[in-house]
N, C-alpha and C positions, 0 to 999 in steps of 0.2 A: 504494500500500500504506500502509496507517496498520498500530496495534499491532490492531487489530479487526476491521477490513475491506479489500476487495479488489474491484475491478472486474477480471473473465476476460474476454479478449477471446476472439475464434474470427472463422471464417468459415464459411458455409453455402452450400452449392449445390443448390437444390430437382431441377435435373434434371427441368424440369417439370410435376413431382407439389409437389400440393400440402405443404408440409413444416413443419415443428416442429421446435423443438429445446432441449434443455436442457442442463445443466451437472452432470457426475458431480461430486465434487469433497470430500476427507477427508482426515485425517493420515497416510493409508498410500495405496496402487496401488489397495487393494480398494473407495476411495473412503468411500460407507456415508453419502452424504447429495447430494442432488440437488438440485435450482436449480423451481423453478416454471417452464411449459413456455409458450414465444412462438413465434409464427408468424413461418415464413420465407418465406411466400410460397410463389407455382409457375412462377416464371422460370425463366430458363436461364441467369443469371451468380449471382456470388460475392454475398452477403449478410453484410454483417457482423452478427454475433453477439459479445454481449457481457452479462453478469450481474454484477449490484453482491451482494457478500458481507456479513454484519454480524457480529458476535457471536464471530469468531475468537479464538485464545488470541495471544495477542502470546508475540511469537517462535517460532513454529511455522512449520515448513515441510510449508504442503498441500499436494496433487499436485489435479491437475482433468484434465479432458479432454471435448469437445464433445460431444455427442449427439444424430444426425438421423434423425430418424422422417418418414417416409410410406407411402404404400401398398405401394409398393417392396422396402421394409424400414427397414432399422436400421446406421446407419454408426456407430462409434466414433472421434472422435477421437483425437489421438495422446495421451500422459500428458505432461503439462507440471504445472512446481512452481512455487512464490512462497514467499519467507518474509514472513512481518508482521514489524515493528518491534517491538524486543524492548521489554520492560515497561519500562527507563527511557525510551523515546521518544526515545532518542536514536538520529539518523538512520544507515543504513548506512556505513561506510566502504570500502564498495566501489562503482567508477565504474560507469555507466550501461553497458551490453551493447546492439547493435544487430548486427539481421540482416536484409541484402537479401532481398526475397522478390524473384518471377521477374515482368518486366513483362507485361501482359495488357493486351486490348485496342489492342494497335498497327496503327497507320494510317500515312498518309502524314506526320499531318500532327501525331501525339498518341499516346500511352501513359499506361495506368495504373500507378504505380508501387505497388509495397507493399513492407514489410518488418515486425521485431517490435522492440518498443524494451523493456527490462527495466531499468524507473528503479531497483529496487537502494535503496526508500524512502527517494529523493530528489528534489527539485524537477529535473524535466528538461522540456526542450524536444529536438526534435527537426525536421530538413529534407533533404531529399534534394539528392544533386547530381549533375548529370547532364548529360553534352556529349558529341559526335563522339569523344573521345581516353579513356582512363583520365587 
């Protein structure tokens, strides 16, 4: 998050059918501005999807949500929020937020992991950790 822009992540699953998808994404739930439409393919796993924002009001808090089209129909994402970085640029004081997603693809011998990380407009890094115990 900068005071201006934004990169929305998501994930897509074509199911398939060949699929599309875009970015609802406004000041309110009703949205009232869209993202330009990218191909997700027509597999049958999770596709990451993701849209760079520009031109936002610093310190505004958008709401967004994914959008997947094919022949099939039309799925909505769930409504997820960000705030930009208010007009002095000065960074959040509140700490980075993370949440395990569910592992996919496990094997004998390997798992994919996922999860969502909310830097909170600040330099963060992030890594998984993971063994036989909690």
């Amino acid at each position: 998050m900068t005071q201006s822009g934004a990169t929305l992540p998501g994930t897509v699953n074509p199911q398939v059918q060949a699929t599309t998808y875009t970015f609802d994404y406004g000041l309110t739930a009703s949205y009232g501005l869209r993202t330009a439409v990218q191909q997700a393919g027509s597999g049958t796993a999770d596709v990451p999807a993701s849209a760079t924002l520009a031109n936002l009001q610093p310190g505004a808090t958008y709401h967004y949500r994914v959008v997947a089209t094919s022949v099939a129909g039309t799925t909505l994402g769930a409504d997820q929020t960000f705030t930009t970085l208010g007009g002095s640029g000065a960074p959040s004081s509140q700490p980075p937020s993370a949440t395990t997603g569910a592992a996919s693809a496990v094997s004998a011998s390997g798992a994919t992991l996922s999860g969502r990380v909310d830097p909170n407009g600040q330099p963060t890094t992030y890594a998984f950790e993971y063994g036989t115990t909690a």
